[in-house]
C-alpha positions as CSV (number, residue, x, y, z in Angstrom):
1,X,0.0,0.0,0.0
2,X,1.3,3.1,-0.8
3,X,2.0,5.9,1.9
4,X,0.5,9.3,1.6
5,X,2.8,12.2,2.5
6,X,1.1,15.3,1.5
7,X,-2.3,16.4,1.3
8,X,-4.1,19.5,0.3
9,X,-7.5,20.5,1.7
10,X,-8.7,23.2,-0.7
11,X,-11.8,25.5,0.4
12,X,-13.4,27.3,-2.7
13,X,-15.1,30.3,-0.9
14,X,-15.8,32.8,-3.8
15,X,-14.2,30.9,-6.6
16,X,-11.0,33.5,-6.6
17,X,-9.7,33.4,-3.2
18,X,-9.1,29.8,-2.0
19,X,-8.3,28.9,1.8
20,X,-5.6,26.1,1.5
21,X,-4.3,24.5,4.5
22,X,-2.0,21.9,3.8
23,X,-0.2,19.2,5.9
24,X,3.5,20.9,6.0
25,X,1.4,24.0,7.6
26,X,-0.6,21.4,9.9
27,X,3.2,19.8,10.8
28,X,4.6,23.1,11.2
29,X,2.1,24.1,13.8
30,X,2.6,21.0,15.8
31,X,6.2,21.7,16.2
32,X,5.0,25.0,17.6
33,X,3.2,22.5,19.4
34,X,6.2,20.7,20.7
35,X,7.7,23.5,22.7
36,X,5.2,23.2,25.2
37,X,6.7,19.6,26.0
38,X,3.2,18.4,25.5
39,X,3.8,15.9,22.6
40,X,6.8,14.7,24.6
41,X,4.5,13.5,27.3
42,X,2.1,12.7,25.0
43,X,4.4,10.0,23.3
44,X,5.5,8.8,26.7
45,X,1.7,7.9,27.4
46,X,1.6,6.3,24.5
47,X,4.7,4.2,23.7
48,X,3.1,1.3,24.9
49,X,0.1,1.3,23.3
50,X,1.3,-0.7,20.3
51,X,2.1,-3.9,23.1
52,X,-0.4,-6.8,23.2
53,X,-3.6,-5.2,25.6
54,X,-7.2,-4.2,24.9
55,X,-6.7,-1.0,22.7
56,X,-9.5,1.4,21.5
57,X,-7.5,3.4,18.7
58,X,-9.9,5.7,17.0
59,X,-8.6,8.4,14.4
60,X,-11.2,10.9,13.5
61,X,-11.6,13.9,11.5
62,X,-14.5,16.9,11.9
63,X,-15.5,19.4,9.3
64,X,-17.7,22.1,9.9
65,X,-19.0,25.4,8.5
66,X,-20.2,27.8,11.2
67,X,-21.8,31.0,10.9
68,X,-22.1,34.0,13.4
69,X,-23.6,37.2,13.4
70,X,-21.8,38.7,15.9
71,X,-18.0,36.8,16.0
72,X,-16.6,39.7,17.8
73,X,-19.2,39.6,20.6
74,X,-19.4,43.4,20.5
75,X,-22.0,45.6,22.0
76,X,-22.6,48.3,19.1
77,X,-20.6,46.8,15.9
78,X,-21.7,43.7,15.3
79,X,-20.2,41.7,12.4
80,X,-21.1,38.5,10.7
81,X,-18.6,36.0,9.3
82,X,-18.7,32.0,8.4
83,X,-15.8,30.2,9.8
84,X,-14.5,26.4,8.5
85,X,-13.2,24.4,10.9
86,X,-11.2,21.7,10.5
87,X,-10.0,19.5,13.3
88,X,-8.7,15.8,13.3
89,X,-8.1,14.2,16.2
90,X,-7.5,10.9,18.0
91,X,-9.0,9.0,20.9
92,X,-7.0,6.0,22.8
93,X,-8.7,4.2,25.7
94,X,-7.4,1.3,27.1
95,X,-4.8,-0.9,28.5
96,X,-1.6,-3.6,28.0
97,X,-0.1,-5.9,30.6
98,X,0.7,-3.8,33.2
99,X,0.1,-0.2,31.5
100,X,-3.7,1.9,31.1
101,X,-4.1,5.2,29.4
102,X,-7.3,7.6,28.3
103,X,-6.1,10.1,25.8
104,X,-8.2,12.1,23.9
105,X,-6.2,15.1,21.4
106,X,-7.9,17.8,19.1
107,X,-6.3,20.5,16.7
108,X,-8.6,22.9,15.6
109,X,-7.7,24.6,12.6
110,X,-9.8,27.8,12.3
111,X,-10.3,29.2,9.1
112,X,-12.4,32.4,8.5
113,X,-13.9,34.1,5.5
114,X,-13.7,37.6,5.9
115,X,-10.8,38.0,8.0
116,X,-8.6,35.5,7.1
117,X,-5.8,36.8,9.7
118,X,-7.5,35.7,11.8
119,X,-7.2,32.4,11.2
120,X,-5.9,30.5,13.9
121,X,-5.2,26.4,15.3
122,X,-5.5,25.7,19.0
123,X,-5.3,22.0,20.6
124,X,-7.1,20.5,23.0
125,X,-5.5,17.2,25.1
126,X,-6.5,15.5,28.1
127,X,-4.2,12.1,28.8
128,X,-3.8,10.1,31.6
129,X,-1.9,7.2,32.1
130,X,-0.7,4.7,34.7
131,X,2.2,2.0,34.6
132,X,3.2,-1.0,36.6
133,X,6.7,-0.9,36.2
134,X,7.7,-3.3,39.4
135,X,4.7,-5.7,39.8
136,X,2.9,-4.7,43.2
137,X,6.0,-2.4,43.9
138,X,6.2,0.7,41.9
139,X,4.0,2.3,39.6
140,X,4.0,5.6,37.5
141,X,1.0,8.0,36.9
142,X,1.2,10.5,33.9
143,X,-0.9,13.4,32.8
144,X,-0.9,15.9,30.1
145,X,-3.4,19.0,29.7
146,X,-4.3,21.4,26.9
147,X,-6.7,23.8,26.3
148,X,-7.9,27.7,26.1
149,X,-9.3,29.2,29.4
150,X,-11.0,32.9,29.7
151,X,-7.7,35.8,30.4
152,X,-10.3,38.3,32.5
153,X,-13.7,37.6,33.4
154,X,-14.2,40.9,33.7
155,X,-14.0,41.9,29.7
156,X,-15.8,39.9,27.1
157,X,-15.9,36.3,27.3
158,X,-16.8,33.6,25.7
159,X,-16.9,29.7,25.8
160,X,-15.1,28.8,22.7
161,X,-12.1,29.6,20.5
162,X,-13.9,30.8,17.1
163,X,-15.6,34.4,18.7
164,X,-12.4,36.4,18.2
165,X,-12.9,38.6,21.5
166,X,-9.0,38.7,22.2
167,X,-9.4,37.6,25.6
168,X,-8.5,33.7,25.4
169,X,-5.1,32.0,26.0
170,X,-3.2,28.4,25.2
171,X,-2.9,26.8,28.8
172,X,-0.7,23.9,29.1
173,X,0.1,21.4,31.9
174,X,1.8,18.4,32.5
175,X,2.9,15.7,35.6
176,X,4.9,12.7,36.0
177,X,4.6,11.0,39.7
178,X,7.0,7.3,40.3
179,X,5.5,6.1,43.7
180,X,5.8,3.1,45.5
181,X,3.8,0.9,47.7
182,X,5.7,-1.1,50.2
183,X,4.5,-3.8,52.7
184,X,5.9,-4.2,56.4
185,X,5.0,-7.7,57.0
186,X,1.6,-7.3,59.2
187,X,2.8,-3.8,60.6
188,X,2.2,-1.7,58.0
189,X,1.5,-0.5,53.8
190,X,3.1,3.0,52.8
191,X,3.0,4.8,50.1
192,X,5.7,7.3,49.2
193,X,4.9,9.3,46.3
194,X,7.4,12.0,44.2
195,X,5.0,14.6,41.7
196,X,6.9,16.8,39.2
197,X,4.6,19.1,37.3
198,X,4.8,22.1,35.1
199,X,1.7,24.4,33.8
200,X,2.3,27.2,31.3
201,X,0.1,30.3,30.1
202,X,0.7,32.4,27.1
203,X,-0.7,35.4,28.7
204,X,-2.5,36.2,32.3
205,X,-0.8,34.4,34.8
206,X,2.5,33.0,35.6
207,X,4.4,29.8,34.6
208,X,5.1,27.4,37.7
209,X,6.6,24.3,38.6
210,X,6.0,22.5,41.1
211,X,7.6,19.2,43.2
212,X,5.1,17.6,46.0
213,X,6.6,15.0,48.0
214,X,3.9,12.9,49.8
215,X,4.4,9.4,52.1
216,X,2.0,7.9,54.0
217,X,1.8,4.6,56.3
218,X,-1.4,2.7,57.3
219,X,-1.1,0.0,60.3
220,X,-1.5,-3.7,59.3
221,X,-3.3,-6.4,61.1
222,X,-1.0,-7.0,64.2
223,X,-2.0,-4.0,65.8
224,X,-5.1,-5.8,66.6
225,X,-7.9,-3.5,67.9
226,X,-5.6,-0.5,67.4
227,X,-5.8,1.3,63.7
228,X,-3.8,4.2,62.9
229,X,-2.1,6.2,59.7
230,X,0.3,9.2,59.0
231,X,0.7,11.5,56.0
232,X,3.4,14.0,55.0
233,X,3.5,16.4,52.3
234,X,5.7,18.9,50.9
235,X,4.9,21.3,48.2
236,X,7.2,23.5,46.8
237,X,5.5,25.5,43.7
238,X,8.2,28.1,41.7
239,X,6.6,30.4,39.5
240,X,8.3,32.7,37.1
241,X,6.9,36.2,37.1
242,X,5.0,35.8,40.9
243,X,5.9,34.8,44.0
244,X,6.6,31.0,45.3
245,X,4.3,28.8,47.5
246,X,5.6,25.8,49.8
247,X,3.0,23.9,51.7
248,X,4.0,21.1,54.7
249,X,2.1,19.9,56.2
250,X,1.8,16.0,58.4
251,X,-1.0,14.5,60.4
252,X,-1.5,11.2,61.9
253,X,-5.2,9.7,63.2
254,X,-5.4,6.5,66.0
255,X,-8.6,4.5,67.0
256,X,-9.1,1.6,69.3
257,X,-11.9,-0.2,68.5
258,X,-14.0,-1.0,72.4
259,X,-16.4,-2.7,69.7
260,X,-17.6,-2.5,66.3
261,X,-19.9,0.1,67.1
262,X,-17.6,2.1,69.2
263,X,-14.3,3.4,68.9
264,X,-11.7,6.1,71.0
265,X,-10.5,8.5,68.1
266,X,-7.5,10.8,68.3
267,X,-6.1,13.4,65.3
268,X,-2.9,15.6,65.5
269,X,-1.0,17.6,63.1
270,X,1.7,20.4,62.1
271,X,1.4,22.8,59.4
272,X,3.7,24.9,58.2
273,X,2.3,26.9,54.7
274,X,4.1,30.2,53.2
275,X,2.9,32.2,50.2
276,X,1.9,35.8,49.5
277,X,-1.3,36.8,51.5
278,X,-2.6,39.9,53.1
279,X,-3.9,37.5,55.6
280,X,-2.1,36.3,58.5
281,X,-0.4,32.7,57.8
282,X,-1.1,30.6,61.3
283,X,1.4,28.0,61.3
284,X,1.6,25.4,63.9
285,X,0.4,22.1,65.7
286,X,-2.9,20.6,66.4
287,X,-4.2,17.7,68.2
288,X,-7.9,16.2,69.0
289,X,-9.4,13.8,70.9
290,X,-13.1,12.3,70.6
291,X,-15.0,8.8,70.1
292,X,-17.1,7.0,67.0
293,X,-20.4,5.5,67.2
294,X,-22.3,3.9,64.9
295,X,-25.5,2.4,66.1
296,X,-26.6,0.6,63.4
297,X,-25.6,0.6,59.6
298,X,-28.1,3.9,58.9
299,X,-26.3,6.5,61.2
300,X,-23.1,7.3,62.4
301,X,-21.2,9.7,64.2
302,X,-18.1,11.4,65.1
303,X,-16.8,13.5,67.6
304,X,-13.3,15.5,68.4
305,X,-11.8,18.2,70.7
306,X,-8.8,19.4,71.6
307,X,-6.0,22.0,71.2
308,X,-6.8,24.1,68.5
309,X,-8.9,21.7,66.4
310,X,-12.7,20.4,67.0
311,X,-14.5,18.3,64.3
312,X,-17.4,16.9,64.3
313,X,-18.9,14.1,61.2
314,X,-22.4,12.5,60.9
315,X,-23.4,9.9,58.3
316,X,-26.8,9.2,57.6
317,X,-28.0,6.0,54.8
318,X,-31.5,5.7,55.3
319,X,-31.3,3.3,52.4
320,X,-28.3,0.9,50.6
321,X,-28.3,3.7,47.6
322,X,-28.7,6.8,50.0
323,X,-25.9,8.6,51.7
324,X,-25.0,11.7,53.4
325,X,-21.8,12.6,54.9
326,X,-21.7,15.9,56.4
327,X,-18.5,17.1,58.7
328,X,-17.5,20.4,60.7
329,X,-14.2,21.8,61.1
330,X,-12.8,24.6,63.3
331,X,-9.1,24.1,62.9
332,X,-6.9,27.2,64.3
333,X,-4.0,27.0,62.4
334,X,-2.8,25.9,58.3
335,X,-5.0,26.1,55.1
336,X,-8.8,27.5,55.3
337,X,-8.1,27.7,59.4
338,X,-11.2,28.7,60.9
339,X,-15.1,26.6,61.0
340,X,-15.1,25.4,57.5
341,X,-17.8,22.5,56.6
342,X,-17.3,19.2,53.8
343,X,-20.4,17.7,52.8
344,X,-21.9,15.0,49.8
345,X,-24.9,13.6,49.5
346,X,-26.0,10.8,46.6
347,X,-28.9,8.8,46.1
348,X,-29.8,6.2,42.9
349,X,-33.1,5.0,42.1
350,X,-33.8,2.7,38.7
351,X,-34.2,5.5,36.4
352,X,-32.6,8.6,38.6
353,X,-29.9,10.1,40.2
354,X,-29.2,12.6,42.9
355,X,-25.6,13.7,43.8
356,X,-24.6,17.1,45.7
357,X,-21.3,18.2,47.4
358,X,-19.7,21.1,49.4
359,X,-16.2,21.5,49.2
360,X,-13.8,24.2,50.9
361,X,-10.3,24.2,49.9
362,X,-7.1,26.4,49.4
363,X,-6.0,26.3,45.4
364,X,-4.2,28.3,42.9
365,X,-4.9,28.3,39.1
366,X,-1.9,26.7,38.2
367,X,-3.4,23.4,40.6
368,X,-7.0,24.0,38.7
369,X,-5.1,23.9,35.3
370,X,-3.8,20.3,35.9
371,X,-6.4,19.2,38.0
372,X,-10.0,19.9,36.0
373,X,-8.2,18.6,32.6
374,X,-10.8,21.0,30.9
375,X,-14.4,22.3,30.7
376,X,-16.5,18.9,32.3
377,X,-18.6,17.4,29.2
378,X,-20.9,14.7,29.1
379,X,-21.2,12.0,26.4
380,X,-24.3,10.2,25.4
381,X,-24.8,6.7,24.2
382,X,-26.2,7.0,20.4
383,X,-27.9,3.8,20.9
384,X,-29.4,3.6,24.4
385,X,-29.2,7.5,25.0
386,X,-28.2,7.3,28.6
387,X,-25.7,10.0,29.9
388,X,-21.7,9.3,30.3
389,X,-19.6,11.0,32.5
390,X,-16.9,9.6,31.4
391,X,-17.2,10.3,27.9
392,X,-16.1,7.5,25.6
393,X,-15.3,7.0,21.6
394,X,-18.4,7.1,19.8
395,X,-20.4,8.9,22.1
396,X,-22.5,12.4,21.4
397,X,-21.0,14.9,22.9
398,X,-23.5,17.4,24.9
399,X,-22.9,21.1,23.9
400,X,-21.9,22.8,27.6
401,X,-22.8,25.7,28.8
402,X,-20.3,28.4,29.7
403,X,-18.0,26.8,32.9
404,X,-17.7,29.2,35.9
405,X,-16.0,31.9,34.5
406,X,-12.9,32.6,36.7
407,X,-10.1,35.3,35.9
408,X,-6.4,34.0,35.6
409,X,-4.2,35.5,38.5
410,X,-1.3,34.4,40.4
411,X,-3.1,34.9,43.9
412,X,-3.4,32.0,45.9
413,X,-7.2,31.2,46.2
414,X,-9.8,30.3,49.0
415,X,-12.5,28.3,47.5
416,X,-16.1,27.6,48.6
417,X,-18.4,25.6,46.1
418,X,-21.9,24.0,46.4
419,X,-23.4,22.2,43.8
420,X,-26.0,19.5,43.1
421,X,-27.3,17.4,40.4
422,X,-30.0,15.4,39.2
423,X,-30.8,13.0,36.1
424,X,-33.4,10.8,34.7
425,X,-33.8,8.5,32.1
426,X,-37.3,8.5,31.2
427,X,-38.0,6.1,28.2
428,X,-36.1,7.6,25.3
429,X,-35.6,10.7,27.1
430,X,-32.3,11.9,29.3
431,X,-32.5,14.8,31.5
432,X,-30.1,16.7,33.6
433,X,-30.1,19.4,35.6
434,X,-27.0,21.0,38.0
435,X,-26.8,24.0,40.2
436,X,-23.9,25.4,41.7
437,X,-22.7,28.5,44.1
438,X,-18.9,29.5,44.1
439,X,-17.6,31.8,45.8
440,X,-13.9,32.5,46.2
441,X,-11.6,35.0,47.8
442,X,-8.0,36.3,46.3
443,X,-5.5,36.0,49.5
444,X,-3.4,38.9,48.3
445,X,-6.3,41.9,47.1
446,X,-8.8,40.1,49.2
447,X,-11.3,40.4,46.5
448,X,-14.2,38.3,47.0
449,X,-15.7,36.5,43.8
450,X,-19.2,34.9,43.5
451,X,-20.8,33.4,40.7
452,X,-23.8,30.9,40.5
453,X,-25.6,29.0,38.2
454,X,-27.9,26.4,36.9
455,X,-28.1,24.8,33.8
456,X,-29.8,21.4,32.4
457,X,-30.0,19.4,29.8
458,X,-32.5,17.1,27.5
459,X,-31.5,14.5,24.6
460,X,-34.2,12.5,22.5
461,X,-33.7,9.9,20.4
462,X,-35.8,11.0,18.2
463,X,-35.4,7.8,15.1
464,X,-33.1,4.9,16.2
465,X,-29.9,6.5,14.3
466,X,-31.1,10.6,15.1
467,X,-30.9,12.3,18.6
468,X,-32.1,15.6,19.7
469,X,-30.2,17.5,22.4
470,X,-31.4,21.0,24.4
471,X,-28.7,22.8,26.4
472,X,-29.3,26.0,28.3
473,X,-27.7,28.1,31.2
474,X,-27.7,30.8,33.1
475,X,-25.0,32.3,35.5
476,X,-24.1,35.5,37.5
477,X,-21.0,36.8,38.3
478,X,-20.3,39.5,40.9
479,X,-16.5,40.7,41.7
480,X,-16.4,43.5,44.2
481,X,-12.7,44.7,42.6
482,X,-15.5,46.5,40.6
483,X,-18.5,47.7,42.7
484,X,-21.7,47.1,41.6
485,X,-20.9,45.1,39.2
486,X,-23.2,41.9,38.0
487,X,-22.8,40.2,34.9
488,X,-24.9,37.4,34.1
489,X,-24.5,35.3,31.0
490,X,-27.3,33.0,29.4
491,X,-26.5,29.6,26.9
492,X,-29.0,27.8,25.0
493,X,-27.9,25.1,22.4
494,X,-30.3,23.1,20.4
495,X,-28.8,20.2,18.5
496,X,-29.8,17.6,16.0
497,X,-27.3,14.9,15.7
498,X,-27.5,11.8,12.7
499,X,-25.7,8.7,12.6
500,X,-25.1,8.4,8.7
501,X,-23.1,5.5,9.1
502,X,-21.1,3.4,11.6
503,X,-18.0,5.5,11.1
504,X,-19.7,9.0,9.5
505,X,-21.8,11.3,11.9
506,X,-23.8,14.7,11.2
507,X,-24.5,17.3,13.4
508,X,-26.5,20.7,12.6
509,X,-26.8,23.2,16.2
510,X,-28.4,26.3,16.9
511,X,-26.4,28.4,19.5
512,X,-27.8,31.3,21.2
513,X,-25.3,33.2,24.1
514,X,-26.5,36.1,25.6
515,X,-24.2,38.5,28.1
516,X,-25.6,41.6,30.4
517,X,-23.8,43.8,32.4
518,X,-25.0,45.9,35.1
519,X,-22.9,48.1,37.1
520,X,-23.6,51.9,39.5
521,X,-19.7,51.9,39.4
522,X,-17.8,54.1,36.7
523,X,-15.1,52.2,37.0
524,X,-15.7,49.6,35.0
525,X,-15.7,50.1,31.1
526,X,-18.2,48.0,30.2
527,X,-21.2,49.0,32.4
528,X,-24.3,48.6,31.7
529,X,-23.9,46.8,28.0
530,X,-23.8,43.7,26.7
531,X,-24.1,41.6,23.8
532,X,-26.0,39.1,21.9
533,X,-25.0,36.3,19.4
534,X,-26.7,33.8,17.2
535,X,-24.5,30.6,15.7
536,X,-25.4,28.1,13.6
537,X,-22.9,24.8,13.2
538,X,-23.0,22.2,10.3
539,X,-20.7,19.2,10.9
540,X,-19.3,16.1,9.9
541,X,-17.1,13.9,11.7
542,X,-15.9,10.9,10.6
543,X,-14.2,7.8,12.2
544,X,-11.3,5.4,10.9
C-alpha cells in the first residue's frame, strides 16, 4: 500500500480566493506544538500502546461550517462572518499488561472568510496514564493538559475559540509522579509518592513548577484492635513572574476499636504553609481527641476536641443507595483555618440520580489547570441514549454551557463551592439538571468573587440513528474589585445529531449566548452593556 505524504484540503469560498491549509502548515504548527513539552508526554503515554492489551485506537476527523452574526461579541458593531473548521483528532482508551491510558487530542484549525488573519489552530488534550513498572511495587501516573481558558472575566468572554474577543489563552500542563507501595509484613503498607509538574500560560498568569513530595503509612493487622495512619507532604510551587508557594504539612489519626460500634479516636497535626497573602499565615500544631459511634448501619457519628482543632462528622443512609456525609471543622492553624464545613450527599433509584457536594479548599490556578483537565462534558450513548460522564469513543458529545467563569491570576485562592445534580432517564428521554454556588476569595487583594448558576439538559432519540439535544444556562458573576458590578451570561444550544453510518456522523446546532452587564460603578468600562449572538454549526465527523 502506498503511503501518503502530502495532502491538500482546498476551500473554494468565492471561486477567486481559496483557503488552503496543507499538511506541511498542519506539521509546522505541531512543532510549535512541541515547545510546550506536550507531545513529549504525550508520546511517553503512548509508547506502549502498540504492546499486546485491549486498545480502542480511533482516528477521526470533523469538518464544519459555522456561521455567526456577531463573532466579535461586540455591544454596538456587530459583524457576521462564516468560519470552516477543521479539526482531526484521536481517541486511545485502554490498556496492555501492566500499562492503562485515556487520551483524547484535538487540533482545531480555524479558518475564516472575511478575516482570514484571523485564522488560527489551537489544541485541546486531556491524557492520563498509569504503569506498573515493578509488579505490586512501583508504579507511574502520567498526565498531560491542553486547552484555552477565559484571560479576564471581567472583559468579554466567551466559551469557545472561534468568537475572536481577544481575551483567550493556550494553557498547558503536565505531571509525571513514580511512587511506590511497600509492605511491612503485618505492621504496616506505605505509600511514598514524588510529583513533578509544570503548567504554562501564554498570557494572564504565571508559569510554575512544582515538586510535592507525599508518604503515608497505614497500620496492618498485628496491631489488633488499634488502627492508625500518617501523612506528610511537601509542596514547593516556583513560579516565574510571581511569587513562590511551599505547603507542609503531616497529620496522623489512631482508634481503638472497644467494639464494632464504638471506637476512642485521636487526630494531630503540624502545618507549616508560606505564600503571598494579606492575611495572616497561622502556622503550627494541632491535636484532638473524641469517640465514633455507629449504632446501626443507617447512622453514624463522630466527635473530636482538643487544642486548636474540634471536628465533628455525621453519616446518615437511610437506604443501601442513599448517603450523606456531612463534617464540621474549626481548625486554628494551616490552610482554610477557621469553622469550614465538607459535605456530599447521593442517592440512585432505577431511572434517577441525585448527587450534591460542598467542598472548601485552598488552590491556585496553576493546581486548577492540571487538576479539572478541561471544561467537564458529558457523552451520550447513540444507541441507548443514557448519559456518560466519562465520555467514551463514539459517544455524542453534549454542547456545555459556559464553565464558571474565573479570571487567571497568580493569587493563591480560597475556594467555597456547592453544587448539586440530578438526572433521569425516562424512556427515550435523558434529562439533567446542575446548580452550583462559588464563591472565592484572592488571599493577596482580598477580593471576594461569587458566581452561581444552573443549567440542564434534555437528549431524544428521536429515530433509532437521530438524537435531539437542548442545552441552556444561566450564571451571574459579581467581583467586588468593581463595585456594583453583575454580569450574568445565558447559553442555549439546540442540537440535531445523525448517525449516517457506523464511522460518518452529522451534526446541525443552533447556539444562542446572551451576556448583560449591570454596574452603578464608573469604573468599570463596560457597564451597563452587553451583547448578543446567534450561531449556527453544520458538521461532519468521521471515524477510521
Amino acid at each position: 500500500m502506498e503511503r501518503v505524504t502530502a495532502i491538500t484540503v482546498t476551500l473554494l469560498t468565492d471561486g477567486s480566493n481559496p483557503l488552503s491549509l496543507k499538511l506541511t502548515d498542519i506539521m509546522t504548527r505541531i512543532r510549535n506544538f512541541t515547545r510546550h513539552q506536550l507531545v513529549l508526554v504525550l508520546f511517553l503515554l503512548c509508547a506502549n500502546a502498540v504492546k499486546a492489551g485491549d486498545w480502542d485506537i480511533r482516528p477521526r476527523l470533523s469538518v464544519a461550517e459555522i456561521f455567526s452574526d456577531n463573532i466579535n461579541l461586540s455591544a454596538d458593531d456587530q459583524e457576521s462572518e462564516l468560519i470552516t473548521e477543521i479539526t482531526p483528532g484521536i481517541s486511545i482508551h485502554g490498556g496492555g499488561k501492566r500499562v492503562t491510558a485515556d487520551i483524547d487530542w484535538n487540533m482545531q484549525n480555524l479558518l475564516y472568510l472575511n478575516e482570514s488573519d484571523k485564522s488560527n489552530t489551537f489544541h485541546q488534550l486531556n491524557a492520563i496514564a498509569a504503569a506498573e513498572v515493578a509488579r505490586d511495587f512501583f508504579f507511574i501516573d502520567a498526565t498531560a493538559r491542553a486547552r484555552q481558558v477565559i484571560i479576564d472575566a471581567n472583559d468579554t468572554i466567551s466559551d469557545n475559540n472561534v468568537n475572536t474577543t481577544g481575551n483567550r489563552t493556550d494553557t498547558y500542563g503536565y505531571s509525571l509522579s513514580p511512587y511506590i507501595l511497600p509492605h511491612f509484613g503485618g505492621w504496616a503498607d506505605g505509600s511514598f509518592r514524588y510529583t513533578y509538574s509544570q503548567t504554562k500560560f501564554d498570557t494572564g498568569a504565571s508559569d510554575s513548577n512544582t515538586q510535592s513530595f507525599d508518604a503515608g503509612l497505614v497500620s496492618g493487622r498485628k496491631f489488633g484492635p488499634l488502627s492508625w495512619l500518617a501523612n506528610y507532604n511537601n509542596t514547593e510551587q516556583t513560579r516565574d513572574t510571581a511569587s513562590d508557594a511551599t505547603y507542609e504539612n503531616a497529620d496522623g489519626l489512631a482508634r481503638y476499636f472497644i467494639s464494632n460500634r464504638f471506637s476512642f479516636v485521636g487526630t494531630a497535626g503540624y502545618a507549616n504553609n508560606d505564600f503571598q497573602t494579606s492575611t495572616e499565615i497561622v502556622n503550627g500544631s494541632y491535636w484532638s481527641v473524641g469517640g465514633f459511634w455507629q449504632p446501626n448501619r443507617y447512622a453514624s457519628f463522630e466527635a473530636q476536641k482538643g487544642d486548636n482543632l474540634e471536628t465533628a462528622t455525621v453519616g446518615l443512609f437511610p437506604t443501601r443507595r442513599t448517603a450523606l456525609v456531612v463534617t464540621y471543622r474549626d481548625r486554628e492553624v494551616g490552610l482554610n483555618p477557621g469553622p469550614a464545613w465538607d459535605g456530599s450527599f447521593s442517592h440512585y433509584t432505577r431511572r434517577t440520580s441525585w448527587s450534591a457536594s460542598y467542598i472548601e479548599d485552598t488552590t491556585t490556578r496553576q493546581q486548577e489547570v492540571l487538576e479539572d483537565g478541561g471544561v467537564a462534558i458529558l457523552g451520550i450513548d447513540p444507541v441507548t441514549g443514557l448519559v456518560n460522564d466519562n465520555p467514551q469513543p463514539g459517544d455524542l458529545v453534549v454542547s456545555v454551557p459556559l464553565p464558571p467563569v474565573t479570571s487567571l491570576t497568580d493569587q493563591v485562592t480560597e475556594r467555597k463551592r456547592a453544587s448539586g445534580t440530578v438526572g433521569m432517564k425516562l424512556g427515550k428521554t435523558g434529562l439533567r439538571l446542575n446548580v452550583f454556588n462559588e464563591e472565592r476569595l484572592l488571599l493577596t487583594t482580598l477580593t471576594e468573587q461569587v458566581t452561581k448558576g444552573i443549567s440542564g439538559s434534555v437528549n431524544r432519540r428521536v429515530a433509532p440513528r437521530t438524537n435531539s439535544i437542548l442545552t441552556g444556562s444561566w450564571q451571574r458573576r459579581t467581583d467586588d474589585s468593581i463595585d456594583g458590578t453583575d454580569q450574568d451570561y445565558w447559553f442555549l444550544d439546540a442540537q440535531l445529531t445523525r448517525r449516517i453510518s457506523p464511522k460518518l456522523r452529522g451534526t446541525l446546532s443552533y447556539t444562542f449566548t446572551k451576556s448583560i452587564t449591570t454596574s452603578t460603578s464608573t469604573l468599570n468600562p463596560n457597564r451597563d452593556r452587553g451583547y448578543s449572538e446567534n450561531k449556527i454549526v453544520a458538521r461532519l465527523t468521521a471515524f477510521f
